[in-house]
FIKOLZA-1660 file (N, C-alpha, C; in steps of 0.1 Angstrom, whole numbers, plus 5000, padded with zeros to 4 digits):
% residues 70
   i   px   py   pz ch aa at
   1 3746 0832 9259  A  X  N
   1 3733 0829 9266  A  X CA
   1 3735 0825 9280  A  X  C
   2 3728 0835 9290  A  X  N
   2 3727 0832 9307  A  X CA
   2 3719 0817 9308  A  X  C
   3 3724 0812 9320  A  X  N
   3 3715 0805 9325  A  X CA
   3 3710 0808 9332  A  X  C
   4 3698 0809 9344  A  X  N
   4 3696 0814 9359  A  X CA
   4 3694 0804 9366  A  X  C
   5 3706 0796 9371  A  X  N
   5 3703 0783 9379  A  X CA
   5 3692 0777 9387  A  X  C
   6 3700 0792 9397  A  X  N
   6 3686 0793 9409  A  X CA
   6 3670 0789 9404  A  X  C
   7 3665 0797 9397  A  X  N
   7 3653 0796 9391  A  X CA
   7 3652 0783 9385  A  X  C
   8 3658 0773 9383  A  X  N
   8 3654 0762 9379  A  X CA
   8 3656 0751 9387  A  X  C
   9 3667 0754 9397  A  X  N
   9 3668 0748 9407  A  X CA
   9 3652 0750 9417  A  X  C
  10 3647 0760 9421  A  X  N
  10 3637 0762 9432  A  X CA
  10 3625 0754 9423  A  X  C
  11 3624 0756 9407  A  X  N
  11 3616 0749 9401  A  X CA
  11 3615 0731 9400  A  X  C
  12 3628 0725 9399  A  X  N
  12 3626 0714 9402  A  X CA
  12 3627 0713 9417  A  X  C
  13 3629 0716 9426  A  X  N
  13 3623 0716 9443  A  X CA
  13 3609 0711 9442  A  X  C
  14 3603 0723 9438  A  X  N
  14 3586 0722 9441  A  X CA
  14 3582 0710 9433  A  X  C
  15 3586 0705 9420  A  X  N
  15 3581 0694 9414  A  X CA
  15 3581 0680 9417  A  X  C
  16 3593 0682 9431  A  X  N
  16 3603 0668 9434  A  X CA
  16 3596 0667 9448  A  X  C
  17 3586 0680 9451  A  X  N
  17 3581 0679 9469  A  X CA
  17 3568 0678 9466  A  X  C
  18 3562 0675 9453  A  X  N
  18 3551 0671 9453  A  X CA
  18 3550 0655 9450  A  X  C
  19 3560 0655 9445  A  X  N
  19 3562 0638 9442  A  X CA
  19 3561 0634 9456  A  X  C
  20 3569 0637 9461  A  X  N
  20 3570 0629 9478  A  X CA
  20 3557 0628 9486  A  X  C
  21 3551 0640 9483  A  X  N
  21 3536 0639 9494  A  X CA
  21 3530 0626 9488  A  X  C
  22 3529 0616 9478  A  X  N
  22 3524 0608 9473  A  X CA
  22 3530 0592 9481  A  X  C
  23 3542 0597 9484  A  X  N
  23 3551 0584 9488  A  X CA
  23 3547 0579 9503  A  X  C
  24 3544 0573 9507  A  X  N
  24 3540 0571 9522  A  X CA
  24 3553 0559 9526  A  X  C
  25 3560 0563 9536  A  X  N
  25 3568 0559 9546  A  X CA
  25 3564 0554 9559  A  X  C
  26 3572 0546 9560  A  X  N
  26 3569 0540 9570  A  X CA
  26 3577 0546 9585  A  X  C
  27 3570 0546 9593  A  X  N
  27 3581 0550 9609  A  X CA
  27 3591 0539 9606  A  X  C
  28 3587 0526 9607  A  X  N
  28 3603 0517 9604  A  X CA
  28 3615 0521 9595  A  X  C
  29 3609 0522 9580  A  X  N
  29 3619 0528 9573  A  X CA
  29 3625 0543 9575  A  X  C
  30 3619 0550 9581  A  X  N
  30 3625 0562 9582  A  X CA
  30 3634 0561 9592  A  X  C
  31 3629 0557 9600  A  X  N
  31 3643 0551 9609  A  X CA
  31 3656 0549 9601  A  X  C
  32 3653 0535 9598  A  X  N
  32 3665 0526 9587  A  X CA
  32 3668 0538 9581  A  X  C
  33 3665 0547 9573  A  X  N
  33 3669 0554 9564  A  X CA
  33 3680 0566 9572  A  X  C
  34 3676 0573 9585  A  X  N
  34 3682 0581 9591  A  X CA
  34 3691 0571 9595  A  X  C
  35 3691 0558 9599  A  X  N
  35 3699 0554 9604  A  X CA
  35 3717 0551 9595  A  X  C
  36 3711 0551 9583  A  X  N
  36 3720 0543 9574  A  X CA
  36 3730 0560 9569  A  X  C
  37 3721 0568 9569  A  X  N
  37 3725 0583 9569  A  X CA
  37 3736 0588 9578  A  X  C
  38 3729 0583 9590  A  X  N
  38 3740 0586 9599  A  X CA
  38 3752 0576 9596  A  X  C
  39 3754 0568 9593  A  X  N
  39 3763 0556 9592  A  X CA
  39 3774 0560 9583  A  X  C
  40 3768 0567 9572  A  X  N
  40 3771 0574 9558  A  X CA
  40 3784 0581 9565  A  X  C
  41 3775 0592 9569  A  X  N
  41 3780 0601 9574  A  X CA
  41 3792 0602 9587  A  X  C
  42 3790 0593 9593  A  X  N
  42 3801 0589 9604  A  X CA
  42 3815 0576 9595  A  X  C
  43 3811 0576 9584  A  X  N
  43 3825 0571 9573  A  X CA
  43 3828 0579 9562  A  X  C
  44 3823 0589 9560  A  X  N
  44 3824 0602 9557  A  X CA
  44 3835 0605 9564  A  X  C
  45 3835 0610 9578  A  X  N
  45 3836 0619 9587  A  X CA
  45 3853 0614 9591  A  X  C
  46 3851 0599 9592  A  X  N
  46 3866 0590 9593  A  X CA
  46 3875 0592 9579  A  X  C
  47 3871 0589 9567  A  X  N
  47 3874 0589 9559  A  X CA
  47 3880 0603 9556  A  X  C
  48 3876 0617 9561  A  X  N
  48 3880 0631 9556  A  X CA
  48 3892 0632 9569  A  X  C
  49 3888 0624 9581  A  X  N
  49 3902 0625 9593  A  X CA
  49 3911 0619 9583  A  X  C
  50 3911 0609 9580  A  X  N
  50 3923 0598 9571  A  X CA
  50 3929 0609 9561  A  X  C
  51 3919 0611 9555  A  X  N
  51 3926 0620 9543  A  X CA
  51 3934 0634 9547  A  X  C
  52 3929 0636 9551  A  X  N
  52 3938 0651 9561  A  X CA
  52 3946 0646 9564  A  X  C
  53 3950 0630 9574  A  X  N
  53 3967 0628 9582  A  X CA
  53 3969 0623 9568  A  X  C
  54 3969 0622 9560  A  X  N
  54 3979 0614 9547  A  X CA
  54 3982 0629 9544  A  X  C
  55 3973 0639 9543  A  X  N
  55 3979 0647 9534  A  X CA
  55 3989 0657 9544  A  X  C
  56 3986 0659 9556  A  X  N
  56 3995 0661 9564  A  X CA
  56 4012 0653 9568  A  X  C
  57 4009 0641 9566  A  X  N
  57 4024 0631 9564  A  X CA
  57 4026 0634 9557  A  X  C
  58 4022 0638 9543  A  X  N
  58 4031 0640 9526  A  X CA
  58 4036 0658 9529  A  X  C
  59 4029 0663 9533  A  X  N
  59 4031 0679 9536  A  X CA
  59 4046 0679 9545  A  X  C
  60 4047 0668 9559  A  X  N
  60 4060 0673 9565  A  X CA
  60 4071 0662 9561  A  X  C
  61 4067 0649 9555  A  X  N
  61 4075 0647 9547  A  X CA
  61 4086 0655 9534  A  X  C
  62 4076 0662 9530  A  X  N
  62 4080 0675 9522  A  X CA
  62 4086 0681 9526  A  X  C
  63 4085 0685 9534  A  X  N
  63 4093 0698 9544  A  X CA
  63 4104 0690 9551  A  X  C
  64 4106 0679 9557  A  X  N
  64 4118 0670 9561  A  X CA
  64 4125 0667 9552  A  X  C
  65 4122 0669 9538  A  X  N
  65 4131 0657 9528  A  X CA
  65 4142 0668 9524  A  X  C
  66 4157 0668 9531  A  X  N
  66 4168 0673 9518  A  X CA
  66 4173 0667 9510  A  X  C
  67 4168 0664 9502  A  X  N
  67 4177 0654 9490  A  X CA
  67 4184 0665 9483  A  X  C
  68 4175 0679 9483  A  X  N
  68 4174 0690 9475  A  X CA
  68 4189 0695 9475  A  X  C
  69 4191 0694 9491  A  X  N
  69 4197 0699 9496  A  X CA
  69 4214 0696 9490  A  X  C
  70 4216 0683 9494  A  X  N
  70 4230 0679 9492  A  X CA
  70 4236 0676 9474  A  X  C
% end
């Protein structure tokens, strides 16, 4: 048995964007909210630099180590 993702994905879209027309926001909180988003996202962004030089130290670590060798 198929599933057809898409199609149920665009279906709960439209169910989830009528819920929201109901929600009233505030200009303050949308702020806060973009704000905290960006915040997210800028420790995100450190956090994927970090992970990249660790995985780059273990990579030429790798490549410097002869233990193999001797």
């Amino acid at each position: 048995m198929e599933i057809d993702i898409d199609d149920n994905f665009s279906d709960d879209i439209s169910d989830d964007s009528s819920d929201d027309s109901s929600i009233s926001r505030s200009p303050k909180s949308n702020t806060l909210t973009e704000k905290m988003i960006q915040e997210q996202a800028q420790k995100n962004l450190l956090a994927r630099k970090r992970i990249d030089e660790l995985q780059e130290r273990k990579r030429l670590k790798e490549l410097l180590d002869d233990s193999e060798d001797w």
